[in-house]
C-alpha positions in Angstrom: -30.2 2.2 47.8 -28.9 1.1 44.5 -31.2 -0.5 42.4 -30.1 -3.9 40.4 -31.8 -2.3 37.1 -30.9 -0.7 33.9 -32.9 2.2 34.9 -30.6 3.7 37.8 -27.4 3.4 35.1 -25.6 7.0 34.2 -24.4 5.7 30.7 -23.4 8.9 29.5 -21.3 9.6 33.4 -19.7 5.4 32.7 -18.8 5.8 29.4 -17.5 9.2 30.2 -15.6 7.2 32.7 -14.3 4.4 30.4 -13.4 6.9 27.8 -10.9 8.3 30.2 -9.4 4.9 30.9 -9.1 3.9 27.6 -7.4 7.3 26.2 -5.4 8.3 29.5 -6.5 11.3 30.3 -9.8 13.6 29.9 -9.0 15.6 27.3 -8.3 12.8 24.5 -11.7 10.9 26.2 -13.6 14.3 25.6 -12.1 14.6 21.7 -13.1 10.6 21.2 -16.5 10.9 22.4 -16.8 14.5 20.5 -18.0 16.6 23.8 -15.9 19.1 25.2 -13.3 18.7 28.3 -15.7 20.1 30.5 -18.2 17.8 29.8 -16.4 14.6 30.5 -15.0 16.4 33.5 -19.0 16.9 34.8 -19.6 13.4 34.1 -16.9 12.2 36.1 -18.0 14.3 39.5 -21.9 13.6 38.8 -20.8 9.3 38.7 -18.6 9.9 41.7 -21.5 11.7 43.5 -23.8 8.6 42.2 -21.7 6.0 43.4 -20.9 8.0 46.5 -16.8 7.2 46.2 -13.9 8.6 45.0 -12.7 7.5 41.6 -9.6 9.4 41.2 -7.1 11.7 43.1 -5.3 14.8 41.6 -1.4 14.8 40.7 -0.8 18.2 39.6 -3.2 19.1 36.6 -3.6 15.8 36.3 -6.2 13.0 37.3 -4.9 9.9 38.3 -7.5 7.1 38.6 -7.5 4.9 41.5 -6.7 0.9 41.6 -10.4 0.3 42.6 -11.6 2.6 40.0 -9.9 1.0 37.4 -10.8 -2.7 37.7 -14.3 -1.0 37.1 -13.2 1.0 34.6 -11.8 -2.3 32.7 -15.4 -4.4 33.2 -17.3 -0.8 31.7 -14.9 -0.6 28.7 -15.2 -4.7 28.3 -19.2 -5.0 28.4 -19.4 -1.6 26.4 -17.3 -3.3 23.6 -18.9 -6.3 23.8 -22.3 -4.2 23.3 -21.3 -2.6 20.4 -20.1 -5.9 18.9 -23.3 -7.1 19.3 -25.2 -4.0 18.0 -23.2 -4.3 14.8 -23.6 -8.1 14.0 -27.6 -7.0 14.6 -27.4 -3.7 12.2 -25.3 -5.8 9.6 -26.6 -7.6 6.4 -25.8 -11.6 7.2 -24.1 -11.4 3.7 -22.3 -8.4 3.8 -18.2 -10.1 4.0 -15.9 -7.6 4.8 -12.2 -8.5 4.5 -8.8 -7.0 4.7 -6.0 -8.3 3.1 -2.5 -7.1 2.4 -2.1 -5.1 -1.0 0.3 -7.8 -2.6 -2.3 -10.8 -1.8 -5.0 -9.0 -2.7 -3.2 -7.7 -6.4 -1.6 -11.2 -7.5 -3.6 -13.7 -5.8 -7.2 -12.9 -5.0 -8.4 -10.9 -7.3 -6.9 -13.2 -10.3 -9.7 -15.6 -8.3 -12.0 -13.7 -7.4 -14.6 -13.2 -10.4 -15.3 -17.4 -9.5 -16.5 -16.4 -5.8 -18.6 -14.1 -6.6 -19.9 -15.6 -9.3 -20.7 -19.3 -7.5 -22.2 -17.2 -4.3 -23.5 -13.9 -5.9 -26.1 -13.7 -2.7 -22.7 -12.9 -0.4 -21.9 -8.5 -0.7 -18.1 -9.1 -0.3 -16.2 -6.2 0.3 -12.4 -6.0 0.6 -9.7 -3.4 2.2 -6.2 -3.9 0.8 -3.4 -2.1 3.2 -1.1 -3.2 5.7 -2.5 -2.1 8.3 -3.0 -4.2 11.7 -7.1 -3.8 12.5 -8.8 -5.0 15.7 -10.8 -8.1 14.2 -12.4 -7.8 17.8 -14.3 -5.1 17.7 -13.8 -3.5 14.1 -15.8 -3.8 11.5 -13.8 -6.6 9.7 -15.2 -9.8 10.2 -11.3 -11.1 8.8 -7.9 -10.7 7.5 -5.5 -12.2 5.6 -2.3 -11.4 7.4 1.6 -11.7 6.8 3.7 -12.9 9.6 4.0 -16.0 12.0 0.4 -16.8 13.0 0.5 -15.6 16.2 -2.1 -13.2 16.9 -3.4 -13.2 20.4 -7.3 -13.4 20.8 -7.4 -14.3 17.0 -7.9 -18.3 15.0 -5.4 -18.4 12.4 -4.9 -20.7 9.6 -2.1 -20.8 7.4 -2.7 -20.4 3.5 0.7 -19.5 1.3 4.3 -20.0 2.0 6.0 -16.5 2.1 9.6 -17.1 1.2 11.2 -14.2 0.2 13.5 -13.5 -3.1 15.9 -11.6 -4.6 14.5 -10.7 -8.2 15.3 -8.4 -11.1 14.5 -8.1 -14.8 16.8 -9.2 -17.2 17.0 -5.9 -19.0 19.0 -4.9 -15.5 21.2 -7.1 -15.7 22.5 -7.2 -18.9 25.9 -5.6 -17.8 26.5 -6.9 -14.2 27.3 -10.0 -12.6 25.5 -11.1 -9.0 27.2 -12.9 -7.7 27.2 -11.8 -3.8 25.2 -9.2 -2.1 27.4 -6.8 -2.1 27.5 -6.7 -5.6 24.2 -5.3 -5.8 25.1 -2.1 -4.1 25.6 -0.6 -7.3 22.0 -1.5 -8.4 19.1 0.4 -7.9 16.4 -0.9 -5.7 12.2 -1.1 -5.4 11.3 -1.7 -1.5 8.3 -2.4 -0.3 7.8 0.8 1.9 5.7 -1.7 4.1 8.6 -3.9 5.2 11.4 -1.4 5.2 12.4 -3.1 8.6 12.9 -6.5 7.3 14.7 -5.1 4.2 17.0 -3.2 6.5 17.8 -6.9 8.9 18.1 -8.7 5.5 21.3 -6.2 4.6 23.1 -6.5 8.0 22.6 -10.5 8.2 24.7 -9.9 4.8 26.8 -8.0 5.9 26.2 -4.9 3.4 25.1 -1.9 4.6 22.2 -0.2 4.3 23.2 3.4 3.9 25.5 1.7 0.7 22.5 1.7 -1.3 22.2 5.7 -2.7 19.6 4.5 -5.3 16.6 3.3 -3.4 12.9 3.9 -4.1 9.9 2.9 -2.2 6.6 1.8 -3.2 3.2 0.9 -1.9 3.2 -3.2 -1.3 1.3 -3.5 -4.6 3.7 -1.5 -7.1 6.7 -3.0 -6.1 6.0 -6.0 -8.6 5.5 -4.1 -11.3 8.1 -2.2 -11.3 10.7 -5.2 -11.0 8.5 -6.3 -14.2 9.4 -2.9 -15.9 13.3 -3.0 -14.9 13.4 -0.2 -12.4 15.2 -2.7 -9.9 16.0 -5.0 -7.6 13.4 -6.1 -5.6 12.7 -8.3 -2.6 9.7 -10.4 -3.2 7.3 -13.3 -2.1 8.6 -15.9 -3.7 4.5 -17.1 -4.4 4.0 -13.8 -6.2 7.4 -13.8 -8.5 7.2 -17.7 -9.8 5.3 -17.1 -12.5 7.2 -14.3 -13.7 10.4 -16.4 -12.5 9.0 -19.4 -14.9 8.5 -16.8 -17.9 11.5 -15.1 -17.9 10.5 -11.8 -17.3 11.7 -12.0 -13.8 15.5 -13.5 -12.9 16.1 -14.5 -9.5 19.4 -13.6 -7.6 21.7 -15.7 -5.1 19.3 -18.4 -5.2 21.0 -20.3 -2.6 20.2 -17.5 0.3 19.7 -19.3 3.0 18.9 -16.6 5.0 15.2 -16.2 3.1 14.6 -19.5 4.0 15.3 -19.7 7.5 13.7 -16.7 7.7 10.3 -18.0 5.9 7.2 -16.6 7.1 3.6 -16.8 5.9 0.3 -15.9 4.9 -3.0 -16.3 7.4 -6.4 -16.3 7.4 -7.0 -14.4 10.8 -10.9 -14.3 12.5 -12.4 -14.0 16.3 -14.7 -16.2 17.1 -17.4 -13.3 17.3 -17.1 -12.9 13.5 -17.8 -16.6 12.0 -20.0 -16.0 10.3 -22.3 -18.1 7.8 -20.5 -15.9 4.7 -17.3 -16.1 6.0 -17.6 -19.8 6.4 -18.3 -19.9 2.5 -15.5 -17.9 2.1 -13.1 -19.6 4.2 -14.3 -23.2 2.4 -13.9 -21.5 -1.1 -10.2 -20.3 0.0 -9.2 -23.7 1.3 -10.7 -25.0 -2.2 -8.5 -22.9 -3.9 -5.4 -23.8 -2.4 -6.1 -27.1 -2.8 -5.9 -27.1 -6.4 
């Protein structure tokens, strides 16, 4: 008789068995749980053979779990998660804040701001990640991100902190001997893209009818660079309008076909992204000292 208890549990067979749900097959479960093929394989015979049922059926070389077997196999992966989740908040410092960010926020807007967080809450350990990069919030170990896009992040609270409106910008040293006045005319100029955003580069071109392939002089940068090297006259580039205004207001930076409708139709934004899990007492600060911030 199955017993109701922690005792009776084969964890190593179940998350054997979850592994293999999660990754698709047994050999990727074996490389993610670092064991070797035939030791996931055991596990899966020894938990069939403890819950007396059958938990897959062979196609080919292949395993193919079954429809009843994988509702359980959902639950496992679930609770297991939710475990570890908890296990981490419980090994983590309270004040330990770690954040991800995208590289441009965290180069021209945060870290201009930053020395004034740390210094009015010194007793928070805040440590940031700047890439691009989409992390599970869930069940990583960031407790939250500031994100790039339309705020709609399933599982996730977001709330909305710059305007993203994107601009056509260029130093004036580049321009000394050309005249912008449509986009094709700035096929013949060389470019800085954000490697990031290649995508959206590539659907702002064809909603302008200029093709992409046009442009033979194209480099791409990390999120980050891209700014500076408009600054240094290496370009054209295609930048967050929040980033380039003070550059804009200076002089150092000119902006080109102001009246593109298309940036502003096509405005997106910046967002502070959390789970509920991860609300923490030192991301609260943070999130209060952002909003402060803004406010200003």
């Amino acid at each position: 008789m199955i017993k109701n208890d922690i005792a009776w549990l084969p964890l190593n067979s179940l998350r054997a068995f979850a592994a293999v749900h999660e990754t698709g097959s047994v050999g990727a479960a074996a490389e993610m749980l670092s064991v070797t093929h035939g030791a996931v394989s055991q596990h899966l015979r020894g938990l069939e053979d403890r819950l007396q049922r059958k938990l897959f059926t062979r196609s080919g070389n292949r395993l193919v779990m079954l429809p009843e077997a994988t509702d359980l196999a959902e639950n496992l992966l679930r609770n297991f998660r939710a475990i570890a989740g908890d296990i981490e908040q419980y090994r983590r410092d309270e004040n330990i804040l770690n954040i991800t960010v995208t590289p441009h926020f965290a180069q021209y807007w945060l870290l201009p701001r930053l020395g004034e967080f740390l210094k009015r809450h010194p007793e928070i350990d805040l440590r940031i990640n700047a890439d691009a990069a989409m992390h599970d919030l869930e069940h990583g170990s960031f407790d939250a991100a500031v994100r790039h896009g339309d705020g709609n992040w399933p599982r996730l609270n977001s709330e909305r902190l710059l305007e993203s409106r994107d601009v056509v910008v260029a130093a004036p040293s580049l321009l000394e001997s050309v005249s912008v006045q449509t986009p094709r005319d700035l096929v013949g100029l060389p470019w800085i893209l954000d490697e990031d955003r290649d995508i959206e580069m590539s659907h702002w071109f064809d909603d302008h009818g200029v093709a992409h392939q046009a442009h033979t002089r194209i480099t791409r940068l990390p999120s980050a660079l891209t700014l500076v090297a408009a600054l240094d006259g290496h370009g054209v580039a295609w930048l967050p309008h929040v980033y380039a205004a003070p550059y804009l207001t200076s002089g150092r930076l000119i902006q080109l076909l102001g009246d593109d409708t298309w940036s502003k139709q096509n405005t997106r934004h910046y967002y502070l992204c959390w789970a509920n899990s991860k609300n923490s007492p030192a991301f609260r600060t943070f999130r209060q000292w952002l909003r402060q911030q803004l406010a200003r």
